[in-house]
C-alpha positions in Angstrom: 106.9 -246.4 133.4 104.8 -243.7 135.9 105.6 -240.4 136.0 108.8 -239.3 137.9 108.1 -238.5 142.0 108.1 -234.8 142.8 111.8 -233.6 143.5 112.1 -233.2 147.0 113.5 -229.6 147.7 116.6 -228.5 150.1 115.5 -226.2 152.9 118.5 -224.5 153.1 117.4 -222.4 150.0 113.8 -221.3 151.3 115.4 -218.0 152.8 117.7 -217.5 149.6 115.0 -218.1 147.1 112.7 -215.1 148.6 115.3 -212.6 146.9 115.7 -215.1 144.1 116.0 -212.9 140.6 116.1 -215.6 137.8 113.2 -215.5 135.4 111.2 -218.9 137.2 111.0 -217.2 140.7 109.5 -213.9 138.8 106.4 -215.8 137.7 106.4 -218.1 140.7 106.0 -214.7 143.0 102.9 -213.8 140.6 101.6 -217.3 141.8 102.6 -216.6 145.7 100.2 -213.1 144.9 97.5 -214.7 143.2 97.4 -217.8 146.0 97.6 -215.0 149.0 94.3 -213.3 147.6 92.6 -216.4 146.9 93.2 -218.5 149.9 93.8 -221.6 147.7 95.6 -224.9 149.2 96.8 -226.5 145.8 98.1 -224.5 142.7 97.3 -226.7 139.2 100.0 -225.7 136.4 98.9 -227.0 133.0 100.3 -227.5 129.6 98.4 -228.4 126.7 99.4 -230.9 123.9 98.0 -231.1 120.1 97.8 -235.5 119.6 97.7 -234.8 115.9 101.7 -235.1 115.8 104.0 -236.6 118.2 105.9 -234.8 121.0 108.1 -232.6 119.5 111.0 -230.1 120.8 108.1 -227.3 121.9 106.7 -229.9 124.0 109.6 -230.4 126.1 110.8 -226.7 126.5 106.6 -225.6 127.7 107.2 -228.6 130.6 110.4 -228.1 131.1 110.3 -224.4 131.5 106.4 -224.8 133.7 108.5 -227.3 136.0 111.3 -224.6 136.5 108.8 -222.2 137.7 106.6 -224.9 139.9 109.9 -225.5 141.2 110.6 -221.9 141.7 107.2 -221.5 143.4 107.6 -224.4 145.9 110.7 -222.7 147.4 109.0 -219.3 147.5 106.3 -220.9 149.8 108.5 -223.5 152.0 107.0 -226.1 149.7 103.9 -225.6 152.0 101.5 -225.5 149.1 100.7 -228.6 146.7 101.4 -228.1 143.7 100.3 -230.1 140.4 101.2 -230.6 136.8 98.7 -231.3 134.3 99.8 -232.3 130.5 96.3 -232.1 129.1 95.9 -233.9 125.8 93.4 -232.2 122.8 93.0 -235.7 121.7 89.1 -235.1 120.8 90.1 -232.8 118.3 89.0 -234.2 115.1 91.8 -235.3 112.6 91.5 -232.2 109.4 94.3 -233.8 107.5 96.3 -236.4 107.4 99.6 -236.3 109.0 102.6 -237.3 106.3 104.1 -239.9 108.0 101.6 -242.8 108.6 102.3 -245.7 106.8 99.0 -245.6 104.7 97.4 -242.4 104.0 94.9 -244.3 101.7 93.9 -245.8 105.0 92.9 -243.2 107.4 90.9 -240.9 104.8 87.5 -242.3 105.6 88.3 -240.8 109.2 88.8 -237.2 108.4 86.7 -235.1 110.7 86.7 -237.6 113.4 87.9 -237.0 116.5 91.5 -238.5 117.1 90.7 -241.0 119.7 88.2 -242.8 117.2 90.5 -242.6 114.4 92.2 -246.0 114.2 96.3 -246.7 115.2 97.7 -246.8 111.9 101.1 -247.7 112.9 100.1 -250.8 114.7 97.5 -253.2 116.7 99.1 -251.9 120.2 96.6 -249.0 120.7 92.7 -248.8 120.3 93.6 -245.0 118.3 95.7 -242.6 116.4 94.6 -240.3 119.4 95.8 -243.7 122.0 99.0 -244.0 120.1 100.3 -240.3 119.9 99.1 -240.1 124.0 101.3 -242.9 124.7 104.2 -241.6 122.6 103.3 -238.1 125.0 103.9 -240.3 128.3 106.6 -241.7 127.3 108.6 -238.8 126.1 107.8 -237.4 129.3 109.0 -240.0 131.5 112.0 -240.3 129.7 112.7 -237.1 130.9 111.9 -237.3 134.5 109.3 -235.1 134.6 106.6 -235.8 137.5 103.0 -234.7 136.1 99.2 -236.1 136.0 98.1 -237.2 132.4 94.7 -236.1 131.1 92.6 -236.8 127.8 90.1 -234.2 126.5 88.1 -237.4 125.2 87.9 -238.7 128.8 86.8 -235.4 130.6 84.4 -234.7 128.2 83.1 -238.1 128.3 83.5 -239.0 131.8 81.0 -235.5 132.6 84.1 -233.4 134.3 83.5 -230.9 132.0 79.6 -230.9 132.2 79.0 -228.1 134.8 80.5 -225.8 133.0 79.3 -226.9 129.8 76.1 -226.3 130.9 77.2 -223.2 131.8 78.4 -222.1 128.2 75.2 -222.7 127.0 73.5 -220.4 129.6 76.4 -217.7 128.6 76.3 -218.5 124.7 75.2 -215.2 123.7 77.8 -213.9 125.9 80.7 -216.0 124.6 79.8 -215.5 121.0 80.1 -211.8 121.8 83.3 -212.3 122.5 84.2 -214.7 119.5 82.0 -212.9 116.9 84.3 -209.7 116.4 87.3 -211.9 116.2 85.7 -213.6 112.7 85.1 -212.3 109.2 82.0 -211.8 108.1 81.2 -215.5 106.3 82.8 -217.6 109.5 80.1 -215.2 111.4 77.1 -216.5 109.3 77.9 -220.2 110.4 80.2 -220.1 113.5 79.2 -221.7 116.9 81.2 -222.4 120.0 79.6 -226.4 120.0 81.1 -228.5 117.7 78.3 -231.4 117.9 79.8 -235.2 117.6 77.5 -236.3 114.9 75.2 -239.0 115.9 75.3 -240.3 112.5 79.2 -240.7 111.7 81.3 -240.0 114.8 82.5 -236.5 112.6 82.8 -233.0 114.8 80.6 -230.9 112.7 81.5 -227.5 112.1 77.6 -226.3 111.4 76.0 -223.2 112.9 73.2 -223.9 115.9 69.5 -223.5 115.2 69.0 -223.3 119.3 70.9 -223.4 122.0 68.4 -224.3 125.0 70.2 -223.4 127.8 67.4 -224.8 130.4 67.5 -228.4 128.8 71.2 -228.4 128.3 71.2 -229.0 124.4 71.7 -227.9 121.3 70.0 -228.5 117.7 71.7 -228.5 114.3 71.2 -230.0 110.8 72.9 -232.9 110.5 74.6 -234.9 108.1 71.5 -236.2 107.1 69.4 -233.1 106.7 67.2 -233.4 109.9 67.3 -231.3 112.9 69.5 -232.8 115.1 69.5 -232.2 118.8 71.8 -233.5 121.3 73.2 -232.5 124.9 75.9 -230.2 125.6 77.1 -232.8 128.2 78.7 -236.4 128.6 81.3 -235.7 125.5 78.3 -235.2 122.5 79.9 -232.2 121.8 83.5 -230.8 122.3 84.0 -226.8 122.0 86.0 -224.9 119.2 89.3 -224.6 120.1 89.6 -220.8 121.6 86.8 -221.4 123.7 88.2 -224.9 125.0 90.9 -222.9 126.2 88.6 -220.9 128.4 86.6 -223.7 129.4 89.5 -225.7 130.6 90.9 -223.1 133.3 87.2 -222.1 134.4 86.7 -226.1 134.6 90.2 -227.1 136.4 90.6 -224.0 138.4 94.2 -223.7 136.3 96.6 -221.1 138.2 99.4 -221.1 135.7 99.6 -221.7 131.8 102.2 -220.9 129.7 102.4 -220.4 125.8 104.2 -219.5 122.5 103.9 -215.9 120.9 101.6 -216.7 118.5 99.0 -217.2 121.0 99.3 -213.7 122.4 97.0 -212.2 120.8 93.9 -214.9 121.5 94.9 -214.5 125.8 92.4 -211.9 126.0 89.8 -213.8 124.4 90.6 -217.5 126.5 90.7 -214.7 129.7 87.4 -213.3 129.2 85.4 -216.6 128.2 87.3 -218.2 131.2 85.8 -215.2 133.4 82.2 -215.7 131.6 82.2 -219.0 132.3 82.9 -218.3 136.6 86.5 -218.9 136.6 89.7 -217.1 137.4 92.4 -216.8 134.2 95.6 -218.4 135.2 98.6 -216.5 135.2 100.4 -216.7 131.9 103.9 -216.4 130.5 104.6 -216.2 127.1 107.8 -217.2 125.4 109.4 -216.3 122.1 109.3 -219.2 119.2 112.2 -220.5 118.1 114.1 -219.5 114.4 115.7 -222.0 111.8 119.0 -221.4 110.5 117.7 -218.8 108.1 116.0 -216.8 110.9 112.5 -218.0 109.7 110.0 -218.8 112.5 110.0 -223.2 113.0 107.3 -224.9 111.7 105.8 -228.3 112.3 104.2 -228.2 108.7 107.6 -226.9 107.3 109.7 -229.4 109.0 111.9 -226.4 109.1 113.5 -226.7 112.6 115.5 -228.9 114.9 113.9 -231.9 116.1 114.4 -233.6 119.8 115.4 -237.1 118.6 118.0 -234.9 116.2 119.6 -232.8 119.6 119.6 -235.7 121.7 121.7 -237.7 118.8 124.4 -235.3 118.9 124.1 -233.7 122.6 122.1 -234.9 126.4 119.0 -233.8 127.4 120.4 -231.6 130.4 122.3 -229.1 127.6 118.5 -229.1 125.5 117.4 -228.2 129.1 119.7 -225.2 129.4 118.9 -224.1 126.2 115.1 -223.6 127.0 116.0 -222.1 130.5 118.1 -219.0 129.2 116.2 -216.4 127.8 112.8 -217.7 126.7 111.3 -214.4 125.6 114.0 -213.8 123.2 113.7 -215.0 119.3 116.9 -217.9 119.4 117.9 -219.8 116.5 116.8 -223.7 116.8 119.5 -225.2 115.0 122.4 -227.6 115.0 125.2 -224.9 115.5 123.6 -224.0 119.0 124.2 -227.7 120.0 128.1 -227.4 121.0 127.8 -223.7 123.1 124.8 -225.5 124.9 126.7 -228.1 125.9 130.1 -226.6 126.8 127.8 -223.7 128.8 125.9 -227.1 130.7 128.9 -228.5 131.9 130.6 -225.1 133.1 127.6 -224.1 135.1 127.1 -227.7 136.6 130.7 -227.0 137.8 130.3 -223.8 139.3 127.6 -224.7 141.5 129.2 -226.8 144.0 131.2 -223.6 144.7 128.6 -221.4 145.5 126.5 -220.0 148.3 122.8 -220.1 148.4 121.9 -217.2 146.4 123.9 -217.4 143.7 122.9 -221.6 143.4 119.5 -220.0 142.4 120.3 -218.0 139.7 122.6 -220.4 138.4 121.1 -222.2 135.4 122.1 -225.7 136.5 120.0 -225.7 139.5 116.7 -224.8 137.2 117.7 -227.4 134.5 117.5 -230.2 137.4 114.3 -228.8 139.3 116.7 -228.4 142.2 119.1 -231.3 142.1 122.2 -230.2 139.8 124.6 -233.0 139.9 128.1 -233.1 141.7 130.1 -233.6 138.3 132.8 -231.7 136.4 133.6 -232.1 133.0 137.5 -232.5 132.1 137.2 -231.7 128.8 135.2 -229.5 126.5 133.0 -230.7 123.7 134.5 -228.4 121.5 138.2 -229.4 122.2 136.7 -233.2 121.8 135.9 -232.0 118.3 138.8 -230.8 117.3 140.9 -233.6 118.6 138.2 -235.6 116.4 139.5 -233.6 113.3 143.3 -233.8 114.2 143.0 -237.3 115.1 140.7 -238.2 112.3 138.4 -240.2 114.5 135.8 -242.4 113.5 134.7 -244.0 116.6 135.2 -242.7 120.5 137.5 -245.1 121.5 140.1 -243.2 119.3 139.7 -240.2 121.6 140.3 -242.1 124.7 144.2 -242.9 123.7 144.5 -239.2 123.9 141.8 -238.4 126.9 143.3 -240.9 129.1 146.7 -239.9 128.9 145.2 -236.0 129.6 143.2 -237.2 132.3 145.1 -239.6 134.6 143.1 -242.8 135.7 139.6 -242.2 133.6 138.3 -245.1 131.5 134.9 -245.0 129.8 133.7 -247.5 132.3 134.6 -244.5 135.3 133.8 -241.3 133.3 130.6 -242.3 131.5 129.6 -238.8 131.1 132.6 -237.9 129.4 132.5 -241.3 127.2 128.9 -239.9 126.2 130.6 -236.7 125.2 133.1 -237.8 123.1 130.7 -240.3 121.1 128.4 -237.1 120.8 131.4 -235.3 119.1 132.2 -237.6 116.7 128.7 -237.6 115.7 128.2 -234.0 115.9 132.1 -233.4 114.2 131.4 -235.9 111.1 127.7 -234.7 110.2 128.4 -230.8 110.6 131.9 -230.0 111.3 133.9 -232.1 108.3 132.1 -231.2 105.5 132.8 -227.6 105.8 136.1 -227.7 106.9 138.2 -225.8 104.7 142.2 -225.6 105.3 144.1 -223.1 103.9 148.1 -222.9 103.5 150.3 -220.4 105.9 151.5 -216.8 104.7 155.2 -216.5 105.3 154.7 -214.6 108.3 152.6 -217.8 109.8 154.6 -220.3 108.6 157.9 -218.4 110.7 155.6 -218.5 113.6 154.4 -222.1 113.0 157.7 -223.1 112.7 159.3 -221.8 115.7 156.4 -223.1 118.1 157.1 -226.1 116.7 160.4 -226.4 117.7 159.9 -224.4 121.4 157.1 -227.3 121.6 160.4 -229.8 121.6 161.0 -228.4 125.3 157.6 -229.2 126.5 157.9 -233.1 125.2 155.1 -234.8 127.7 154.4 -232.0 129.0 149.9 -232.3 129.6 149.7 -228.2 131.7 147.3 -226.7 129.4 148.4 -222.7 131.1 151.8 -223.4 130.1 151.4 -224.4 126.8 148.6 -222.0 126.3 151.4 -218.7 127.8 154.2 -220.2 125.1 151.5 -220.0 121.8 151.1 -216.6 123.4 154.8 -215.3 123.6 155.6 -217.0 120.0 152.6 -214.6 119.2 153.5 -211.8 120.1 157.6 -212.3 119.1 156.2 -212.6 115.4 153.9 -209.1 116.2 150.7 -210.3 115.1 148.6 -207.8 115.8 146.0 -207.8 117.1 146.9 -211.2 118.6 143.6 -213.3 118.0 145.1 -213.3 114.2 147.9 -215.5 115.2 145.4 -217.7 116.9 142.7 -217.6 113.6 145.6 -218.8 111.5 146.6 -221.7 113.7 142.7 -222.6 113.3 142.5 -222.2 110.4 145.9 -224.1 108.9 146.2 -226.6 111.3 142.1 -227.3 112.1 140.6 -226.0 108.8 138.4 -223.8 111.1 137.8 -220.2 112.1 137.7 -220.9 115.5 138.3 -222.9 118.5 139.3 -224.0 122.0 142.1 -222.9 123.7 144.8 -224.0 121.9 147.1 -224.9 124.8 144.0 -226.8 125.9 144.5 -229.2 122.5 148.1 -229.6 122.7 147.6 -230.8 126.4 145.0 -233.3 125.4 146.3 -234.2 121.6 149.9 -234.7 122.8 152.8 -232.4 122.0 154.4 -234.6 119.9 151.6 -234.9 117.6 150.8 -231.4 117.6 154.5 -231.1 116.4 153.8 -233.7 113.9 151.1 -231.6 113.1 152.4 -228.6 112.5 155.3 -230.1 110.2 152.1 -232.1 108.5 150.6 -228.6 107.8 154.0 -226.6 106.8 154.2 -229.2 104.3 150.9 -229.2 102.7 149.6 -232.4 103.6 146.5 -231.1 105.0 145.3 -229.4 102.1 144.6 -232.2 100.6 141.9 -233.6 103.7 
């Protein structure tokens, strides 16, 4: 599957998207400055990508998020200016341990050290590496998601000499780079550290030994080696890859990168990738740094911890356009990552998708939709909510979508799965999401006498509205039986219907769910409830 075509762009929203305030078009006019002074015809984006692990939920949100603002920047400059997207692969890192979930761990120890693309597939004979296999996974999470970008492997620049200039160039500018890196290091990593990591000769490892010379004027470098002779090898043609702050450098002074974005915790090394990349004759890109994401106890995620939300676990339970929206709204703000976002994510998706058929120019471009589809929002409009799907899961006690649609086709005239497949997604996603979360904490509780009055009388006002599907109307009578039984303030009359008839705190509009669940069963219900029988789910 290749990479997604570039989105074309409507030209309508050029003018518009000069005043544009959301967060893409702010670092898509430091782009427009940094282009005007330099005169350059094609702005490179990049994103970098760690093969040691598969594409994970980080992955998606750095392209996502450098898409919004290429696309940001393309309507700032009439689309006048090529633009390109580069998802650049570490894979010659070596491999320093080995990862927990290969079939055979026994296996790949005689390959610690080596760089990724010589470490064998240990999953199966379909690629010639681990490094192959986890680049392959990369491109194919990536198409999945439409995204249109250029694919590039550390182990083929390196090899393939695109790196060799400036190479060369590190090892004129060694003293000056290790200036740099030096202070950043304790004492003992001083004594041995180097920016080359040599590919030894001997074994294929990436040595981590300090450099007896550096001569800049041959273009090589001598070391001990693994077999205790001075070693000396070229700087160039992929003998030797540099450690990883310096790489960083290296790359933007080799690619000419405009625009790199990154998490928090590499804040404090941008200086140091900055100045090598000036040492080395480039220009830093621009950079924009995002906030990391928080489990469910407010702890940072962590790949080693496992203590986060996964992709393949959001997209089991939710689509890939709510994941989008997630990323898009507020990325320099500490979120939790966890499953309880899912269902706000996805109700917020749909409502915004709605609006924007209704709006003018200017407010299309600040409306989240329009970022999450790199300028193509579709023309759809979700009947129902995914949280009113789940609790018409939990009233119905629904196993399998198909339930739902008894009640979704009644409250929507004429849609069958086959017509609405978006909502058909929905409701399968909330009986997934509604079984694995939302049942096992459900806790009902049995009315106070106050309640059950009130319970009991919209019961039988309910007897009026028999077939009745208008979701204001229903939701204006809970309201007036309310306020006759002077609950106040009035959101405790609606907590207790939650919470006695849905075992929950919270929830949709309740005229909403007696539209869509039926009046007659809410009725049946309600007399279900009054009578204990729910206490005992």
């Amino acid at each position: 599957m290749p990479p997604a075509p570039l989105p074309t762009l409507d030209p309508a929203l050029y003018d518009a998207a000069q005043n544009a305030r959301a967060w893409p078009f702010e670092e898509a006019r430091k782009l427009v400055a940094r282009i005007e002074k330099s005169g350059k015809t094609e702005v490179l984006f990049e994103t970098g990508y760690g093969p040691s692990g598969l594409p994970h939920i980080g992955t998606f949100g750095e392209v996502a998020r450098t898409t919004m603002v290429r696309t940001a920047f393309r309507l700032l400059t009439r689309d006048q200016i090529k633009t390109r997207l580069l998802c650049f692969s570490d894979d010659m890192d070596g491999m320093r341990k080995i990862p927990e979930n290969v079939p055979s761990r026994e296996f790949l120890e005689p390959y610690l050290q080596m760089p990724l693309t010589a470490v064998p597939d240990p999953w199966s004979n379909e690629y010639t590496s681990f490094g192959e296999h986890n680049n392959a996974m990369l491109r194919r999470f990536l198409d999945t998601f439409g995204f249109n970008y250029e694919f590039a492997s550390a182990t083929e620049y390196y090899k393939a000499g695109k790196f060799d200039d400036v190479l060369l160039r590190a090892a004129e500018r060694y003293d000056d780079i290790m200036g740099v890196m030096l202070p950043t290091l304790g004492a003992e990593r001083q004594e041995t550290y180097s920016i080359f990591l040599p590919i030894s000769p001997i074994s294929g490892r990436v040595l981590y030994v300090p450099m007896k010379e550096v001569d800049a004027k041959a273009g090589t470098v001598t070391f001990v080696g693994e077999d205790g002779r001075d070693t000396t090898v070229p700087v160039t043609g992929g003998h030797v890859k540099l450690q990883w702050k310096p790489d960083f450098g290296m790359r933007w002074a080799a690619l000419g990168v405009d625009f790199e974005m990154f998490g928090k915790d590499h804040q404090t090394n941008a200086p140091i990738y900055d100045r090598i990349c000036e040492i080395l004759g480039g220009k830093a890109p621009e950079h924009y740094v995002y906030e990391l994401f928080l489990d469910d106890q407010g702890q940072k995620i962590s790949k080693s911890k496992g203590n986060g939300l996964t992709i393949d676990e959001w997209l089991t339970y939710a689509s890939p356009e709510s994941l989008g929206l997630f990323m898009f709204q507020k990325p320099r703000t500490a979120k939790r990552l966890y499953f309880d976002v899912i269902p706000r994510a996805v109700d917020e998706y749909y409502a915004f998708v709605a609006s924007y058929q209704k709006q003018d120019e200017a407010a299309r471009l600040e409306n989240p939709a329009y970022h999450v589809h790199f300028g193509h929002p579709p023309a759809a409009e979700m009947p129902v909510t995914f949280s009113l799907l789940m609790n018409l899961v939990s009233a119905a006690n629904a196993d399998d979508a198909s339930v739902l649609w008894g009640f979704i086709s009644r409250y929507v005239p004429g849609a069958t799965p086959e017509n609405h497949p978006a909502l058909d997604q929905l409701a399968k996603y909330a009986v997934r999401y509604f079984n694995d979360f939302v049942k096992p904490t459900k806790v009902f509780r049995a009315p106070t006498d106050k309640e059950r009055a009130a319970l009991q009388e919209l019961a039988d006002e309910l007897a009026a509205f028999e077939g009745s599907n208008d979701a204001d109307a229903l939701q204006n009578l809970v309201y007036e039986v309310g306020k006759k039984h002077e609950f106040e303030p009035l959101r405790d009359w609606f907590t207790a219907i939650y919470q006695v008839l849905l075992g929950a705190d919270q929830g949709p509009r309740f005229g909403s769910f007696i539209a869509l669940y039926g009046v007659a069963e809410t009725r049946r219900l309600i007399t279900d409830a009054l009578a204990g029988k729910l206490l005992a789910k």
